[in-house]
C-alpha positions, 0 to 999 in steps of 0.5 A: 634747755632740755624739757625734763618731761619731753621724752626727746630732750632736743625738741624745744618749743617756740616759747622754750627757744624765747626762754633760750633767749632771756636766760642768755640775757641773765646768764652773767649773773645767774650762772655766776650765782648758780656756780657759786651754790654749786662749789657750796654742795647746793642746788639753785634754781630760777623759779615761778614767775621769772621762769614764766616771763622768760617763756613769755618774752618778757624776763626783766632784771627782778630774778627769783631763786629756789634753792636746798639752801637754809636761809644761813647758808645762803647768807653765807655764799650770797653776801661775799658776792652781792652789792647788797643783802637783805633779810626782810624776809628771811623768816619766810625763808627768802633772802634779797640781793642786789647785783649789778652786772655787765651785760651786753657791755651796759652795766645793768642792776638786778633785783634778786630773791633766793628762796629754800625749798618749803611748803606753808599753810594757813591756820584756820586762826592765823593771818600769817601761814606757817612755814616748813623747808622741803628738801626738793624742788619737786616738792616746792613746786608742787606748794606754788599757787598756779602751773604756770609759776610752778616751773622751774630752769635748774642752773647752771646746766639749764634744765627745764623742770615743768612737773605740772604742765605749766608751759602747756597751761601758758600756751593756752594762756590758762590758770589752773594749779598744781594739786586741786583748787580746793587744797591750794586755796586752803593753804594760802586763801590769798591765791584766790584773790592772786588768780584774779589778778593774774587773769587781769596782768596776763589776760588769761582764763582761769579754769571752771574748777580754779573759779567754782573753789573759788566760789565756795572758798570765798569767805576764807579769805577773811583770814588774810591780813588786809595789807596782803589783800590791799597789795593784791587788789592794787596790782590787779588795779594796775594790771592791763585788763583790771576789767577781768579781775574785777569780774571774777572778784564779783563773780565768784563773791571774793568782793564781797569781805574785800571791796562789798561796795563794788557788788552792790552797785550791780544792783542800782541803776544809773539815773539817766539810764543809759548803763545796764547798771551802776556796777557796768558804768563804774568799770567802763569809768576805770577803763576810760580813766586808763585811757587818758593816763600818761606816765603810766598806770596810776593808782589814784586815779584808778581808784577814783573812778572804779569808786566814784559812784559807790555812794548811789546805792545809799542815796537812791530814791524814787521821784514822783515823776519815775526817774531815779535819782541819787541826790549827794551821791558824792559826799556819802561815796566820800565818805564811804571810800574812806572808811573803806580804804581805811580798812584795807590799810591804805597810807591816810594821803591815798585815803585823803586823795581818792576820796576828794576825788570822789567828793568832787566828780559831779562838780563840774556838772554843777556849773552846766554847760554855761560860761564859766565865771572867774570866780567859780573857776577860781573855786573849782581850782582851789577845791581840787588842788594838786588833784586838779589833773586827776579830777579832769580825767576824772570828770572826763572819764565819767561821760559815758553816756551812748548819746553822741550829741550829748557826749560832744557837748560835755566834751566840749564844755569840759574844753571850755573849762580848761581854757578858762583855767589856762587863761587865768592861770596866765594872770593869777597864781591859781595853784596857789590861791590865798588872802591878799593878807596873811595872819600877821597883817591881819592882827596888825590892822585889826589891833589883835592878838592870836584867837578865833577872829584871825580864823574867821578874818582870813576866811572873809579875805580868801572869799573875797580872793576868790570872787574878785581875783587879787586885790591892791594891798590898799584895797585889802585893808579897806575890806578888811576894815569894813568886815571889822566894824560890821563885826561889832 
């Protein structure tokens, strides 16, 4: 695979020969395709991210193209050859495929986005940037967010086309971008956002001047639609480093119109002490939760412990004796997550979750470090719910405190509460805890019809469930009973 910017075109660098490598691997549909334009008079490229990830060794089955194509011409040679189209995006000039393939003798399914030459830009008063096709692909790399996705391989004949220096920049594992920052941002402002989020996927570096435009071109991304930042800041979430993106977000002021609570904590305290700040102890909360993920990244729970305690600065007050104190800290963070994932377009089961998380991340430290009862395990259960393994590493993730003594007693007290679910979940449907009576036989007992008192009746009941454990159907009735007559 010729450098086409090396004068000798057989000298390939240790990351060209891993790129070799991958497009080997995806040769049987990528050259397949590539033929296929080819015999239509057109040209077609692998592009941006799949070219990176190709130079990285990581190339998967998702594979994006650029092409001279118009968007019907490439309906017309891509639809005969795919196992599926799709035009979701085709006012944008891109058309989806999918394509299984015999590769290696194991049938293997690919993901495919083809994408005529353009250029786009944002209006000063649009959310949405304005599309235009260009005519070569040197003018469509050129409009690419960051050299290091501004390469390209044109196929068949896999030619490395690099204008920018974007295999040098990802040797040096850098982000700069093709033109100056200043125009790249002005063009799509949500690449100022997508450079923290590389920088938090790649562990890379973003350049001084890529970070100062930046900074001063942080309020333009007010003009982005919330679900484009939405979608970016969960991938920057989900990434291995989301600590280093986050950063940058607050460093250069980008948090403060996307996520303005975050910033804020570095103002606040921790109550004990123990953290520089707020903000610091929230982000070492994130990378512990991480840690104790085990089905892969989980966007619940990350965003759980990076808001958490984003209801403290609201809360803060000064004791008479000096200390700091951040009383029902987790009820305002409640209620601040949600309004703030609302705003940022989130589906209402996230909002609901996260922000229940948040609202119960201080109830374990209710209970002490004492004995826990039935009934106040039974409690903390029915109050989780299905978010019960989350609130666990939750909880445990909170503990960040430098004191080892202290640290291994909370430890060891969160062990005890475990246990005390495991065991009685043995005994009792714990997952599942409601009145030993439903609505049905509560109205036959009590000789009533539908109305508040049935509300108020199966209330009693499920107290009474949840301090006691299950009761005998005869025993149930008698209480109910009992409640009634003091009812008058």
């Amino acid at each position: 695979m010729p450098n086409a910017n090396e004068d000798n075109p057989s000298a390939l660098s240790q990351v060209q020969h891993r790129a070799v490598s991958e497009l080997l691997r995806v040769s049987p549909v990528a050259d397949e395709l590539a033929l296929r334009f080819q015999e239509a008079g057109f040209s077609l490229a692998l592009v941006g991210g799949s070219v990176r990830d190709a130079l990285l060794g990581r190339l998967g089955n998702d594979l994006d193209f650029t092409t001279d194509a118009r968007p019907e011409d490439v309906l017309k040679i891509v639809r005969p050859w795919a196992d599926a189209v799709w035009e979701v995006g085709i006012a944008f000039g891109t058309v989806g495929a999918h394509k299984d393939a015999l590769v290696d003798g194991v049938q293997q399914s690919f993901q495919i986005e083809i994408t005529t030459y353009r250029s786009e830009a944002y209006d000063r008063t649009s959310r949405k940037p304005e599309v235009s096709y260009g005519d070569s692909i040197e003018e469509d790399l050129v409009r690419r967010d960051f050299t290091v996705n501004a390469m390209a391989v044109a196929l068949p004949e896999k030619k490395f086309i690099d204008p920018h220096g974007g295999r040098d920049d990802l040797a040096a594992r850098v982000l700069r971008t093709p033109g100056t920052p200043e125009q790249s941002f002005s063009d799509d402002p949500l690449r100022m956002m997508r450079a923290a989020r590389f920088a938090a996927q790649l562990d890379f570096e973003v350049a001084p001047d890529v970070v100062a435009a930046m900074t001063d071109m942080a309020g333009r991304i007010e003009i982005v639609s919330a679900e484009r930042v939405r979608d970016e800041l969960n991938k920057l979430l989900l990434s291995a480093h989301p600590r280093k993106g986050l950063t940058l977000l607050v460093d250069t002021g980008l948090s403060a119109p996307v996520l303005p609570e975050l910033p804020a904590l570095r103002l606040e305290r921790d109550e004990h002490h123990r953290h520089k700040d707020v903000y610091d102890h929230s982000l070492i909360v994130l990378e512990q939760a991480m840690a104790l993920e085990e089905n892969g990244p989980d966007l619940t729970l990350r965003l759980a412990a990076l808001l958490h305690d984003i209801g403290k600065p609201r809360t803060r007050r000064f004791e008479d004796d000096g200390r700091v104190s951040f009383h029902h800290h987790e009820m305002v963070g409640a209620k601040m997550t949600k309004k703030r994932m609302s705003e940022l377009k989130y589906s209402n089961e996230l909002v609901k979750d996260v922000s229940r998380l948040v609202e119960l991340h201080l109830r374990f430290h209710g209970y002490g470090t004492g004995e826990w009862t039935d009934s106040a395990v039974r409690r903390y259960v029915r109050d989780a719910g299905p978010l019960l393994d989350r609130l666990h590493k939750l909880t445990r993730s909170d503990c960040t405190t430098r004191n080892k003594r202290k640290a291994t007693a909370l430890s060891h007290a969160y062990d005890g509460l475990e246990e005390r679910i495991a065991q009685l979940q043995e005994q009792e449907e714990l997952d599942a805890i409601r009145p030993d009576l439903d609505g049905n036989q509560i109205m036959e007992i009590l000789s009533i019809g539908p109305g508040p008192a049935i509300g108020q009746a199966y209330k009693f009941l499920l107290e009474l469930r949840l301090e006691n454990g299950p009761m005998k159907h005869d025993a149930a009735v008698t209480a109910l009973q009992e409640w009634w007559t003091e009812q008058g």
